[in-house]
C-alpha positions in Angstrom: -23.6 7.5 -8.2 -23.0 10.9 -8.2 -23.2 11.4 -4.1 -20.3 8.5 -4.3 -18.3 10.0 -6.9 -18.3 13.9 -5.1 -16.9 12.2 -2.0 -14.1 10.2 -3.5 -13.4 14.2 -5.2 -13.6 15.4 -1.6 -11.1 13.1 -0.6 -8.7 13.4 -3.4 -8.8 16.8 -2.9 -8.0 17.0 1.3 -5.5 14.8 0.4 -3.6 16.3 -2.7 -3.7 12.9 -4.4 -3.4 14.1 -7.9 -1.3 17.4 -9.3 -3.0 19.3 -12.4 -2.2 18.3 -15.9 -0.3 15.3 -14.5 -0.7 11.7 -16.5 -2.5 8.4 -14.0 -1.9 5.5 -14.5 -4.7 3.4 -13.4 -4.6 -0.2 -11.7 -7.2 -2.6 -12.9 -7.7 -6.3 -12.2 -11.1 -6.8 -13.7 -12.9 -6.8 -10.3 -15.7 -4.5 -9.1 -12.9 -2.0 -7.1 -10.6 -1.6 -10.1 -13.5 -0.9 -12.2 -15.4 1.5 -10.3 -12.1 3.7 -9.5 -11.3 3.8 -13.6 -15.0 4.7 -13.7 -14.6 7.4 -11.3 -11.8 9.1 -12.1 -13.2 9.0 -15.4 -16.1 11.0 -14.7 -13.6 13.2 -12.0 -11.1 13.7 -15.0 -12.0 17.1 -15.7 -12.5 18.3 -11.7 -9.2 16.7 -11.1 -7.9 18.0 -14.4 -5.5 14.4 -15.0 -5.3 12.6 -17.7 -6.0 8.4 -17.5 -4.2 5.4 -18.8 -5.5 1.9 -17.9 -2.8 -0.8 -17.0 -3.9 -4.5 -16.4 -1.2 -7.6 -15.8 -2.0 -11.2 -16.1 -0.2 -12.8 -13.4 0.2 -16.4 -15.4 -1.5 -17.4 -12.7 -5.1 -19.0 -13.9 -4.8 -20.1 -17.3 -6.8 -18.8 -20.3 -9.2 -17.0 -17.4 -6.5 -14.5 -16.3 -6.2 -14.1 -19.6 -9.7 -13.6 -20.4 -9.7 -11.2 -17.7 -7.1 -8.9 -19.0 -8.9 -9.1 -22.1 -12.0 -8.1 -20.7 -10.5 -4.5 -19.0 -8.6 -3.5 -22.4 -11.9 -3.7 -24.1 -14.3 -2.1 -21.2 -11.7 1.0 -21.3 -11.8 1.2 -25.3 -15.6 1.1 -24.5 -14.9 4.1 -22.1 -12.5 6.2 -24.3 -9.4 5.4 -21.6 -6.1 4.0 -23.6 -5.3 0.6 -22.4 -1.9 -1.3 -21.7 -2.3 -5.0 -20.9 0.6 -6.9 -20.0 1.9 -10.3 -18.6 4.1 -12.3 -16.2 4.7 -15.8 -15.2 4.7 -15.2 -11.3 5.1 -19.0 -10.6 8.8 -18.8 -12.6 9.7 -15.0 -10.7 8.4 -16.7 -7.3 10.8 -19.5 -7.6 13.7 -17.0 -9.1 12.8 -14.5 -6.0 12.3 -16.9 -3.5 9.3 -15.3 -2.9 5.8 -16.4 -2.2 3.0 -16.3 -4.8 1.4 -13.5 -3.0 4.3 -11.5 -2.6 5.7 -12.3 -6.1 3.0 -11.5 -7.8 2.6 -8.0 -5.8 6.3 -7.2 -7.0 5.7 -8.7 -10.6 2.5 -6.1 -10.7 3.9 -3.1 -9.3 6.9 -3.4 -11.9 4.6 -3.6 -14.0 3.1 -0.6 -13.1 6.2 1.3 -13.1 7.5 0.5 -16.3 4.4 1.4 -17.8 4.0 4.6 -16.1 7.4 5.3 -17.5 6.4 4.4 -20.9 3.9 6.9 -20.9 5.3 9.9 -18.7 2.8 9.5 -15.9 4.1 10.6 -12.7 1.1 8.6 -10.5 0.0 5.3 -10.2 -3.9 5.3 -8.6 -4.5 1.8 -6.9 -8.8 0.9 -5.9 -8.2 -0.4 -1.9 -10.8 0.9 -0.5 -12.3 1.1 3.0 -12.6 -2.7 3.5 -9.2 -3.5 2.2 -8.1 -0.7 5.1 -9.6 -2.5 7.8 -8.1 -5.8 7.2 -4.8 -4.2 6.9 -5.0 -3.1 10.2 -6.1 -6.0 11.7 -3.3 -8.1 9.7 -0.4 -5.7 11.0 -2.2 -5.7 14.3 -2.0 -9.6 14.4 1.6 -9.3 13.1 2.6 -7.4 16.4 3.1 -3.9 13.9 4.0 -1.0 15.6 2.5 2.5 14.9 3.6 2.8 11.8 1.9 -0.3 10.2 -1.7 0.1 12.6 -2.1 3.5 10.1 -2.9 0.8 7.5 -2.9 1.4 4.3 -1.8 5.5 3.4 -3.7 7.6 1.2 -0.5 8.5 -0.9 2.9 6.9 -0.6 6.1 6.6 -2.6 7.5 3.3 -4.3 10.4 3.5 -6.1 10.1 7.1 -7.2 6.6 6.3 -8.0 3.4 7.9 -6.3 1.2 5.7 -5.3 -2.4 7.2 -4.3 -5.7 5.3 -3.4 -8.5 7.4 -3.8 -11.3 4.5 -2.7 -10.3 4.5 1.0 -13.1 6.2 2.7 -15.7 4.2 0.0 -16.9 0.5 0.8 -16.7 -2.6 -0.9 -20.9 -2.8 -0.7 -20.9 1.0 -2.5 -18.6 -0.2 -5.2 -20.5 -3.4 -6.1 -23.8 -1.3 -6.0 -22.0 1.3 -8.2 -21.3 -1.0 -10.6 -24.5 -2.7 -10.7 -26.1 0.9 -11.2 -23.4 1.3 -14.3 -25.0 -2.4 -15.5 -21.3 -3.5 -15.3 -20.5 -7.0 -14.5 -17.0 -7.8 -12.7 -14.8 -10.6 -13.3 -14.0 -13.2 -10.7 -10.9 -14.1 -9.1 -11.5 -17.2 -7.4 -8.0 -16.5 -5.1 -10.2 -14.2 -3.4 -11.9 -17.0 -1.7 -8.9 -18.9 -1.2 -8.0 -19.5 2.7 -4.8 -20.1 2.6 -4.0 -16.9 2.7 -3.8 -14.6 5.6 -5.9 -11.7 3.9 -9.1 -14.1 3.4 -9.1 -15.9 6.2 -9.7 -12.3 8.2 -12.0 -11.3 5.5 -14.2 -13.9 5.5 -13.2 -15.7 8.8 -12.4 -12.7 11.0 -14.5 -9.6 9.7 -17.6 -11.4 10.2 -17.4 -12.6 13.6 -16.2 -8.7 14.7 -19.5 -7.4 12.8 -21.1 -9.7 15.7 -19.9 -7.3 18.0 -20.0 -3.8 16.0 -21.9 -3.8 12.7 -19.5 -1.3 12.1 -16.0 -2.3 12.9 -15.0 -1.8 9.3 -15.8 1.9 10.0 -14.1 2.0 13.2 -11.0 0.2 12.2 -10.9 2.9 9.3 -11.1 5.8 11.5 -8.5 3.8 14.0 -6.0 4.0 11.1 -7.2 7.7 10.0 -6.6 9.0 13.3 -3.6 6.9 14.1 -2.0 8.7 10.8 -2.1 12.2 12.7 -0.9 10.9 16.0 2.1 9.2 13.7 2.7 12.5 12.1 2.9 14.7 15.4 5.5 12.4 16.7 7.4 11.9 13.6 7.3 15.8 14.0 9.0 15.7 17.0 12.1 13.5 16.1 15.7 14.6 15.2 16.0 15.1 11.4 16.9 11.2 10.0 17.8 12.4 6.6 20.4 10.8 5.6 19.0 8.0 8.2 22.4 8.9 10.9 21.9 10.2 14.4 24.7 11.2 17.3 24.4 8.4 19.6 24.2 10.7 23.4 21.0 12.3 21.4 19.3 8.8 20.4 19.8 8.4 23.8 18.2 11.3 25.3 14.9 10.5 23.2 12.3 8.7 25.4 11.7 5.1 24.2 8.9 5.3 21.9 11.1 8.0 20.1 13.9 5.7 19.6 11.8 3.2 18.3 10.1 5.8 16.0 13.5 7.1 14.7 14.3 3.6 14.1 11.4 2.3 12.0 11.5 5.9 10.0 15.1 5.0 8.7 14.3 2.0 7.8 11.9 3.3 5.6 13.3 6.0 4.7 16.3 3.2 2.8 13.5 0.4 2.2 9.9 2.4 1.6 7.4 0.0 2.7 9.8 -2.7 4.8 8.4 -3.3 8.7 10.7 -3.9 11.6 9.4 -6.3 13.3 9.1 -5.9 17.2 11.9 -8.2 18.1 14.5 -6.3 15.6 13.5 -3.1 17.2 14.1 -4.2 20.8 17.4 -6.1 19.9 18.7 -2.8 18.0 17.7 -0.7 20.7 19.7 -3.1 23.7 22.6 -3.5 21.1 22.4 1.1 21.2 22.3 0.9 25.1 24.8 -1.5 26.0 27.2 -0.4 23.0 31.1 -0.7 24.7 32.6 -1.2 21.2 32.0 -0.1 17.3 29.8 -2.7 15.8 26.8 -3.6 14.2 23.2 -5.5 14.5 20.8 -6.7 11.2 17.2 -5.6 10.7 16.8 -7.8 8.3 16.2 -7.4 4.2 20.0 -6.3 3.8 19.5 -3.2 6.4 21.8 -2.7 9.4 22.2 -0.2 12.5 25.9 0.4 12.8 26.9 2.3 15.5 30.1 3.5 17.7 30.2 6.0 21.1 29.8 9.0 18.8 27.0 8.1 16.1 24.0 5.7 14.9 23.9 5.2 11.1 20.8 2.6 9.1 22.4 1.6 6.5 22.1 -1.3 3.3 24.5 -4.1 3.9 28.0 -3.4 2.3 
């Protein structure tokens, strides 16, 4: 336990996850990741000199168990001296109002959630438990989704969401060592059944995909980890060599000039430098980038969500719809 909790510190610390003094909000489901990070950080409180708050939303999803399990993590954090905010949403009625998928409604639902608690409480971070596991199927989702660079770095250590940090202290831990910690804490998780469920994309490669790979490399998990690791730093020193995007407007004869894989880079950092989080797909970046070449006239071309590149002969500017 303590080997495992020195090297999520480690981690925390190379990254600059957490500032001193600052108030964490902590995401817990009930399940052994959430459980173990609030664990954790509780015992890494004083290294890490933050101060904790519990959060845990029932989706409206499964009945009297999703409440039972928000039940369950309010009183395992009274039982570990961390304040607790529980809260609920009907997902099914947001994912209808959205237009929105469960999945994806319930993400949105959560992180609002989240946020408005964080802001409730005058926490400036929000710590998430994906942890190594979680980071390998990411990668191999976005590289079955035809990502680009950007989205093959997986899931980031730190990022931003709606003026929110977001930091995810579990990435270099497995989903084995969490279990184990756990057990070793004589702490029994809760259960989410949709974690079985094949319909979606995430469980079939988790329990479809993953274990035909370890077939071939008992430690592909590891591999596809580092993959995204060092993919992060190769990101970085490119995004280091592009023309500043901030606000997201370039001068068209110098998009031009960059090689191809710059353009493409410039274009995908705009976007998320409007939409944090939103993906170009391949086939919006290549249709923007012939729309740039063959400009003759001042127009425009949609990246989807809302975003557009408008350009003339003198400049390039991403920019929300209206």
């Amino acid at each position: 336990m303590l080997d495992l909790q020195k090297r999520v510190l480690a981690f925390c610390r190379a990254e600059r996850l957490f500032k001193p003094a600052e108030r964490v909000v902590v995401a817990v489901s009930g399940g052994a990741d959430s459980l173990a990070l609030l664990h954790i950080l509780r015992e890494l409180q004083g290294d890490l000199q933050i101060a904790l708050h519990a959060a845990t939303l029932d989706h409206g999803l499964r009945g009297a168990q999703g409440a039972e399990d928000a039940a369950f993590v309010a009183q395992v954090a009274a039982a570990w001296q961390i304040p607790c905010t529980v809260g609920s949403a009907d997902v099914p009625r947001l994912a209808a109002t959205w237009r929105l998928g469960i999945e994806a409604a319930a993400r949105r639902a959560r992180y609002a959630f989240l946020q408005q608690c964080a802001a409730q409480i005058g926490a400036t971070c929000i710590a998430t438990a994906h942890q190594r596991d979680d980071q390998a199927e990411t990668v191999l989702l976005h590289l079955i989704r035809g990502s680009g660079l950007a989205g093959l770095r997986g899931i980031l250590p730190s990022s931003e969401r709606d003026g929110m940090r977001i930091v995810r202290p579990l990435l270099t831990i497995g989903r084995d060592e969490l279990l184990a910690y756990l057990t070793a804490l004589g702490v029994t998780p809760r259960d989410d059944p949709s974690n079985s469920d094949m319909q979606f994309a995430r469980n079939k490669v988790r329990h479809a995909i993953m274990p035909l790979l370890r077939e071939i490399n008992p430690s592909v998990t590891l591999s596809l980890a580092r993959m995204a690791e060092t993919l992060r730093e190769d990101y970085a020193a490119l995004m280091a060599s592009l023309p500043p995007f901030v606000p997201p407007s370039i001068q068209r004869d110098a998009f031009l000039r960059l090689l191809p894989a710059q353009q493409r880079l410039w274009l995908r950092a705009a976007v998320q430098h409007i939409a944090p989080g939103r993906e170009l797909s391949f086939e919006r970046v290549e249709a923007a980038l012939r729309f740039v070449r063959g400009l003759r006239t001042a127009g425009g071309v949609q990246l989807g969500g809302g975003i557009w590149l408008r350009a003339d002969q003198a400049r390039l500017r991403v920019q929300r719809e209206g």
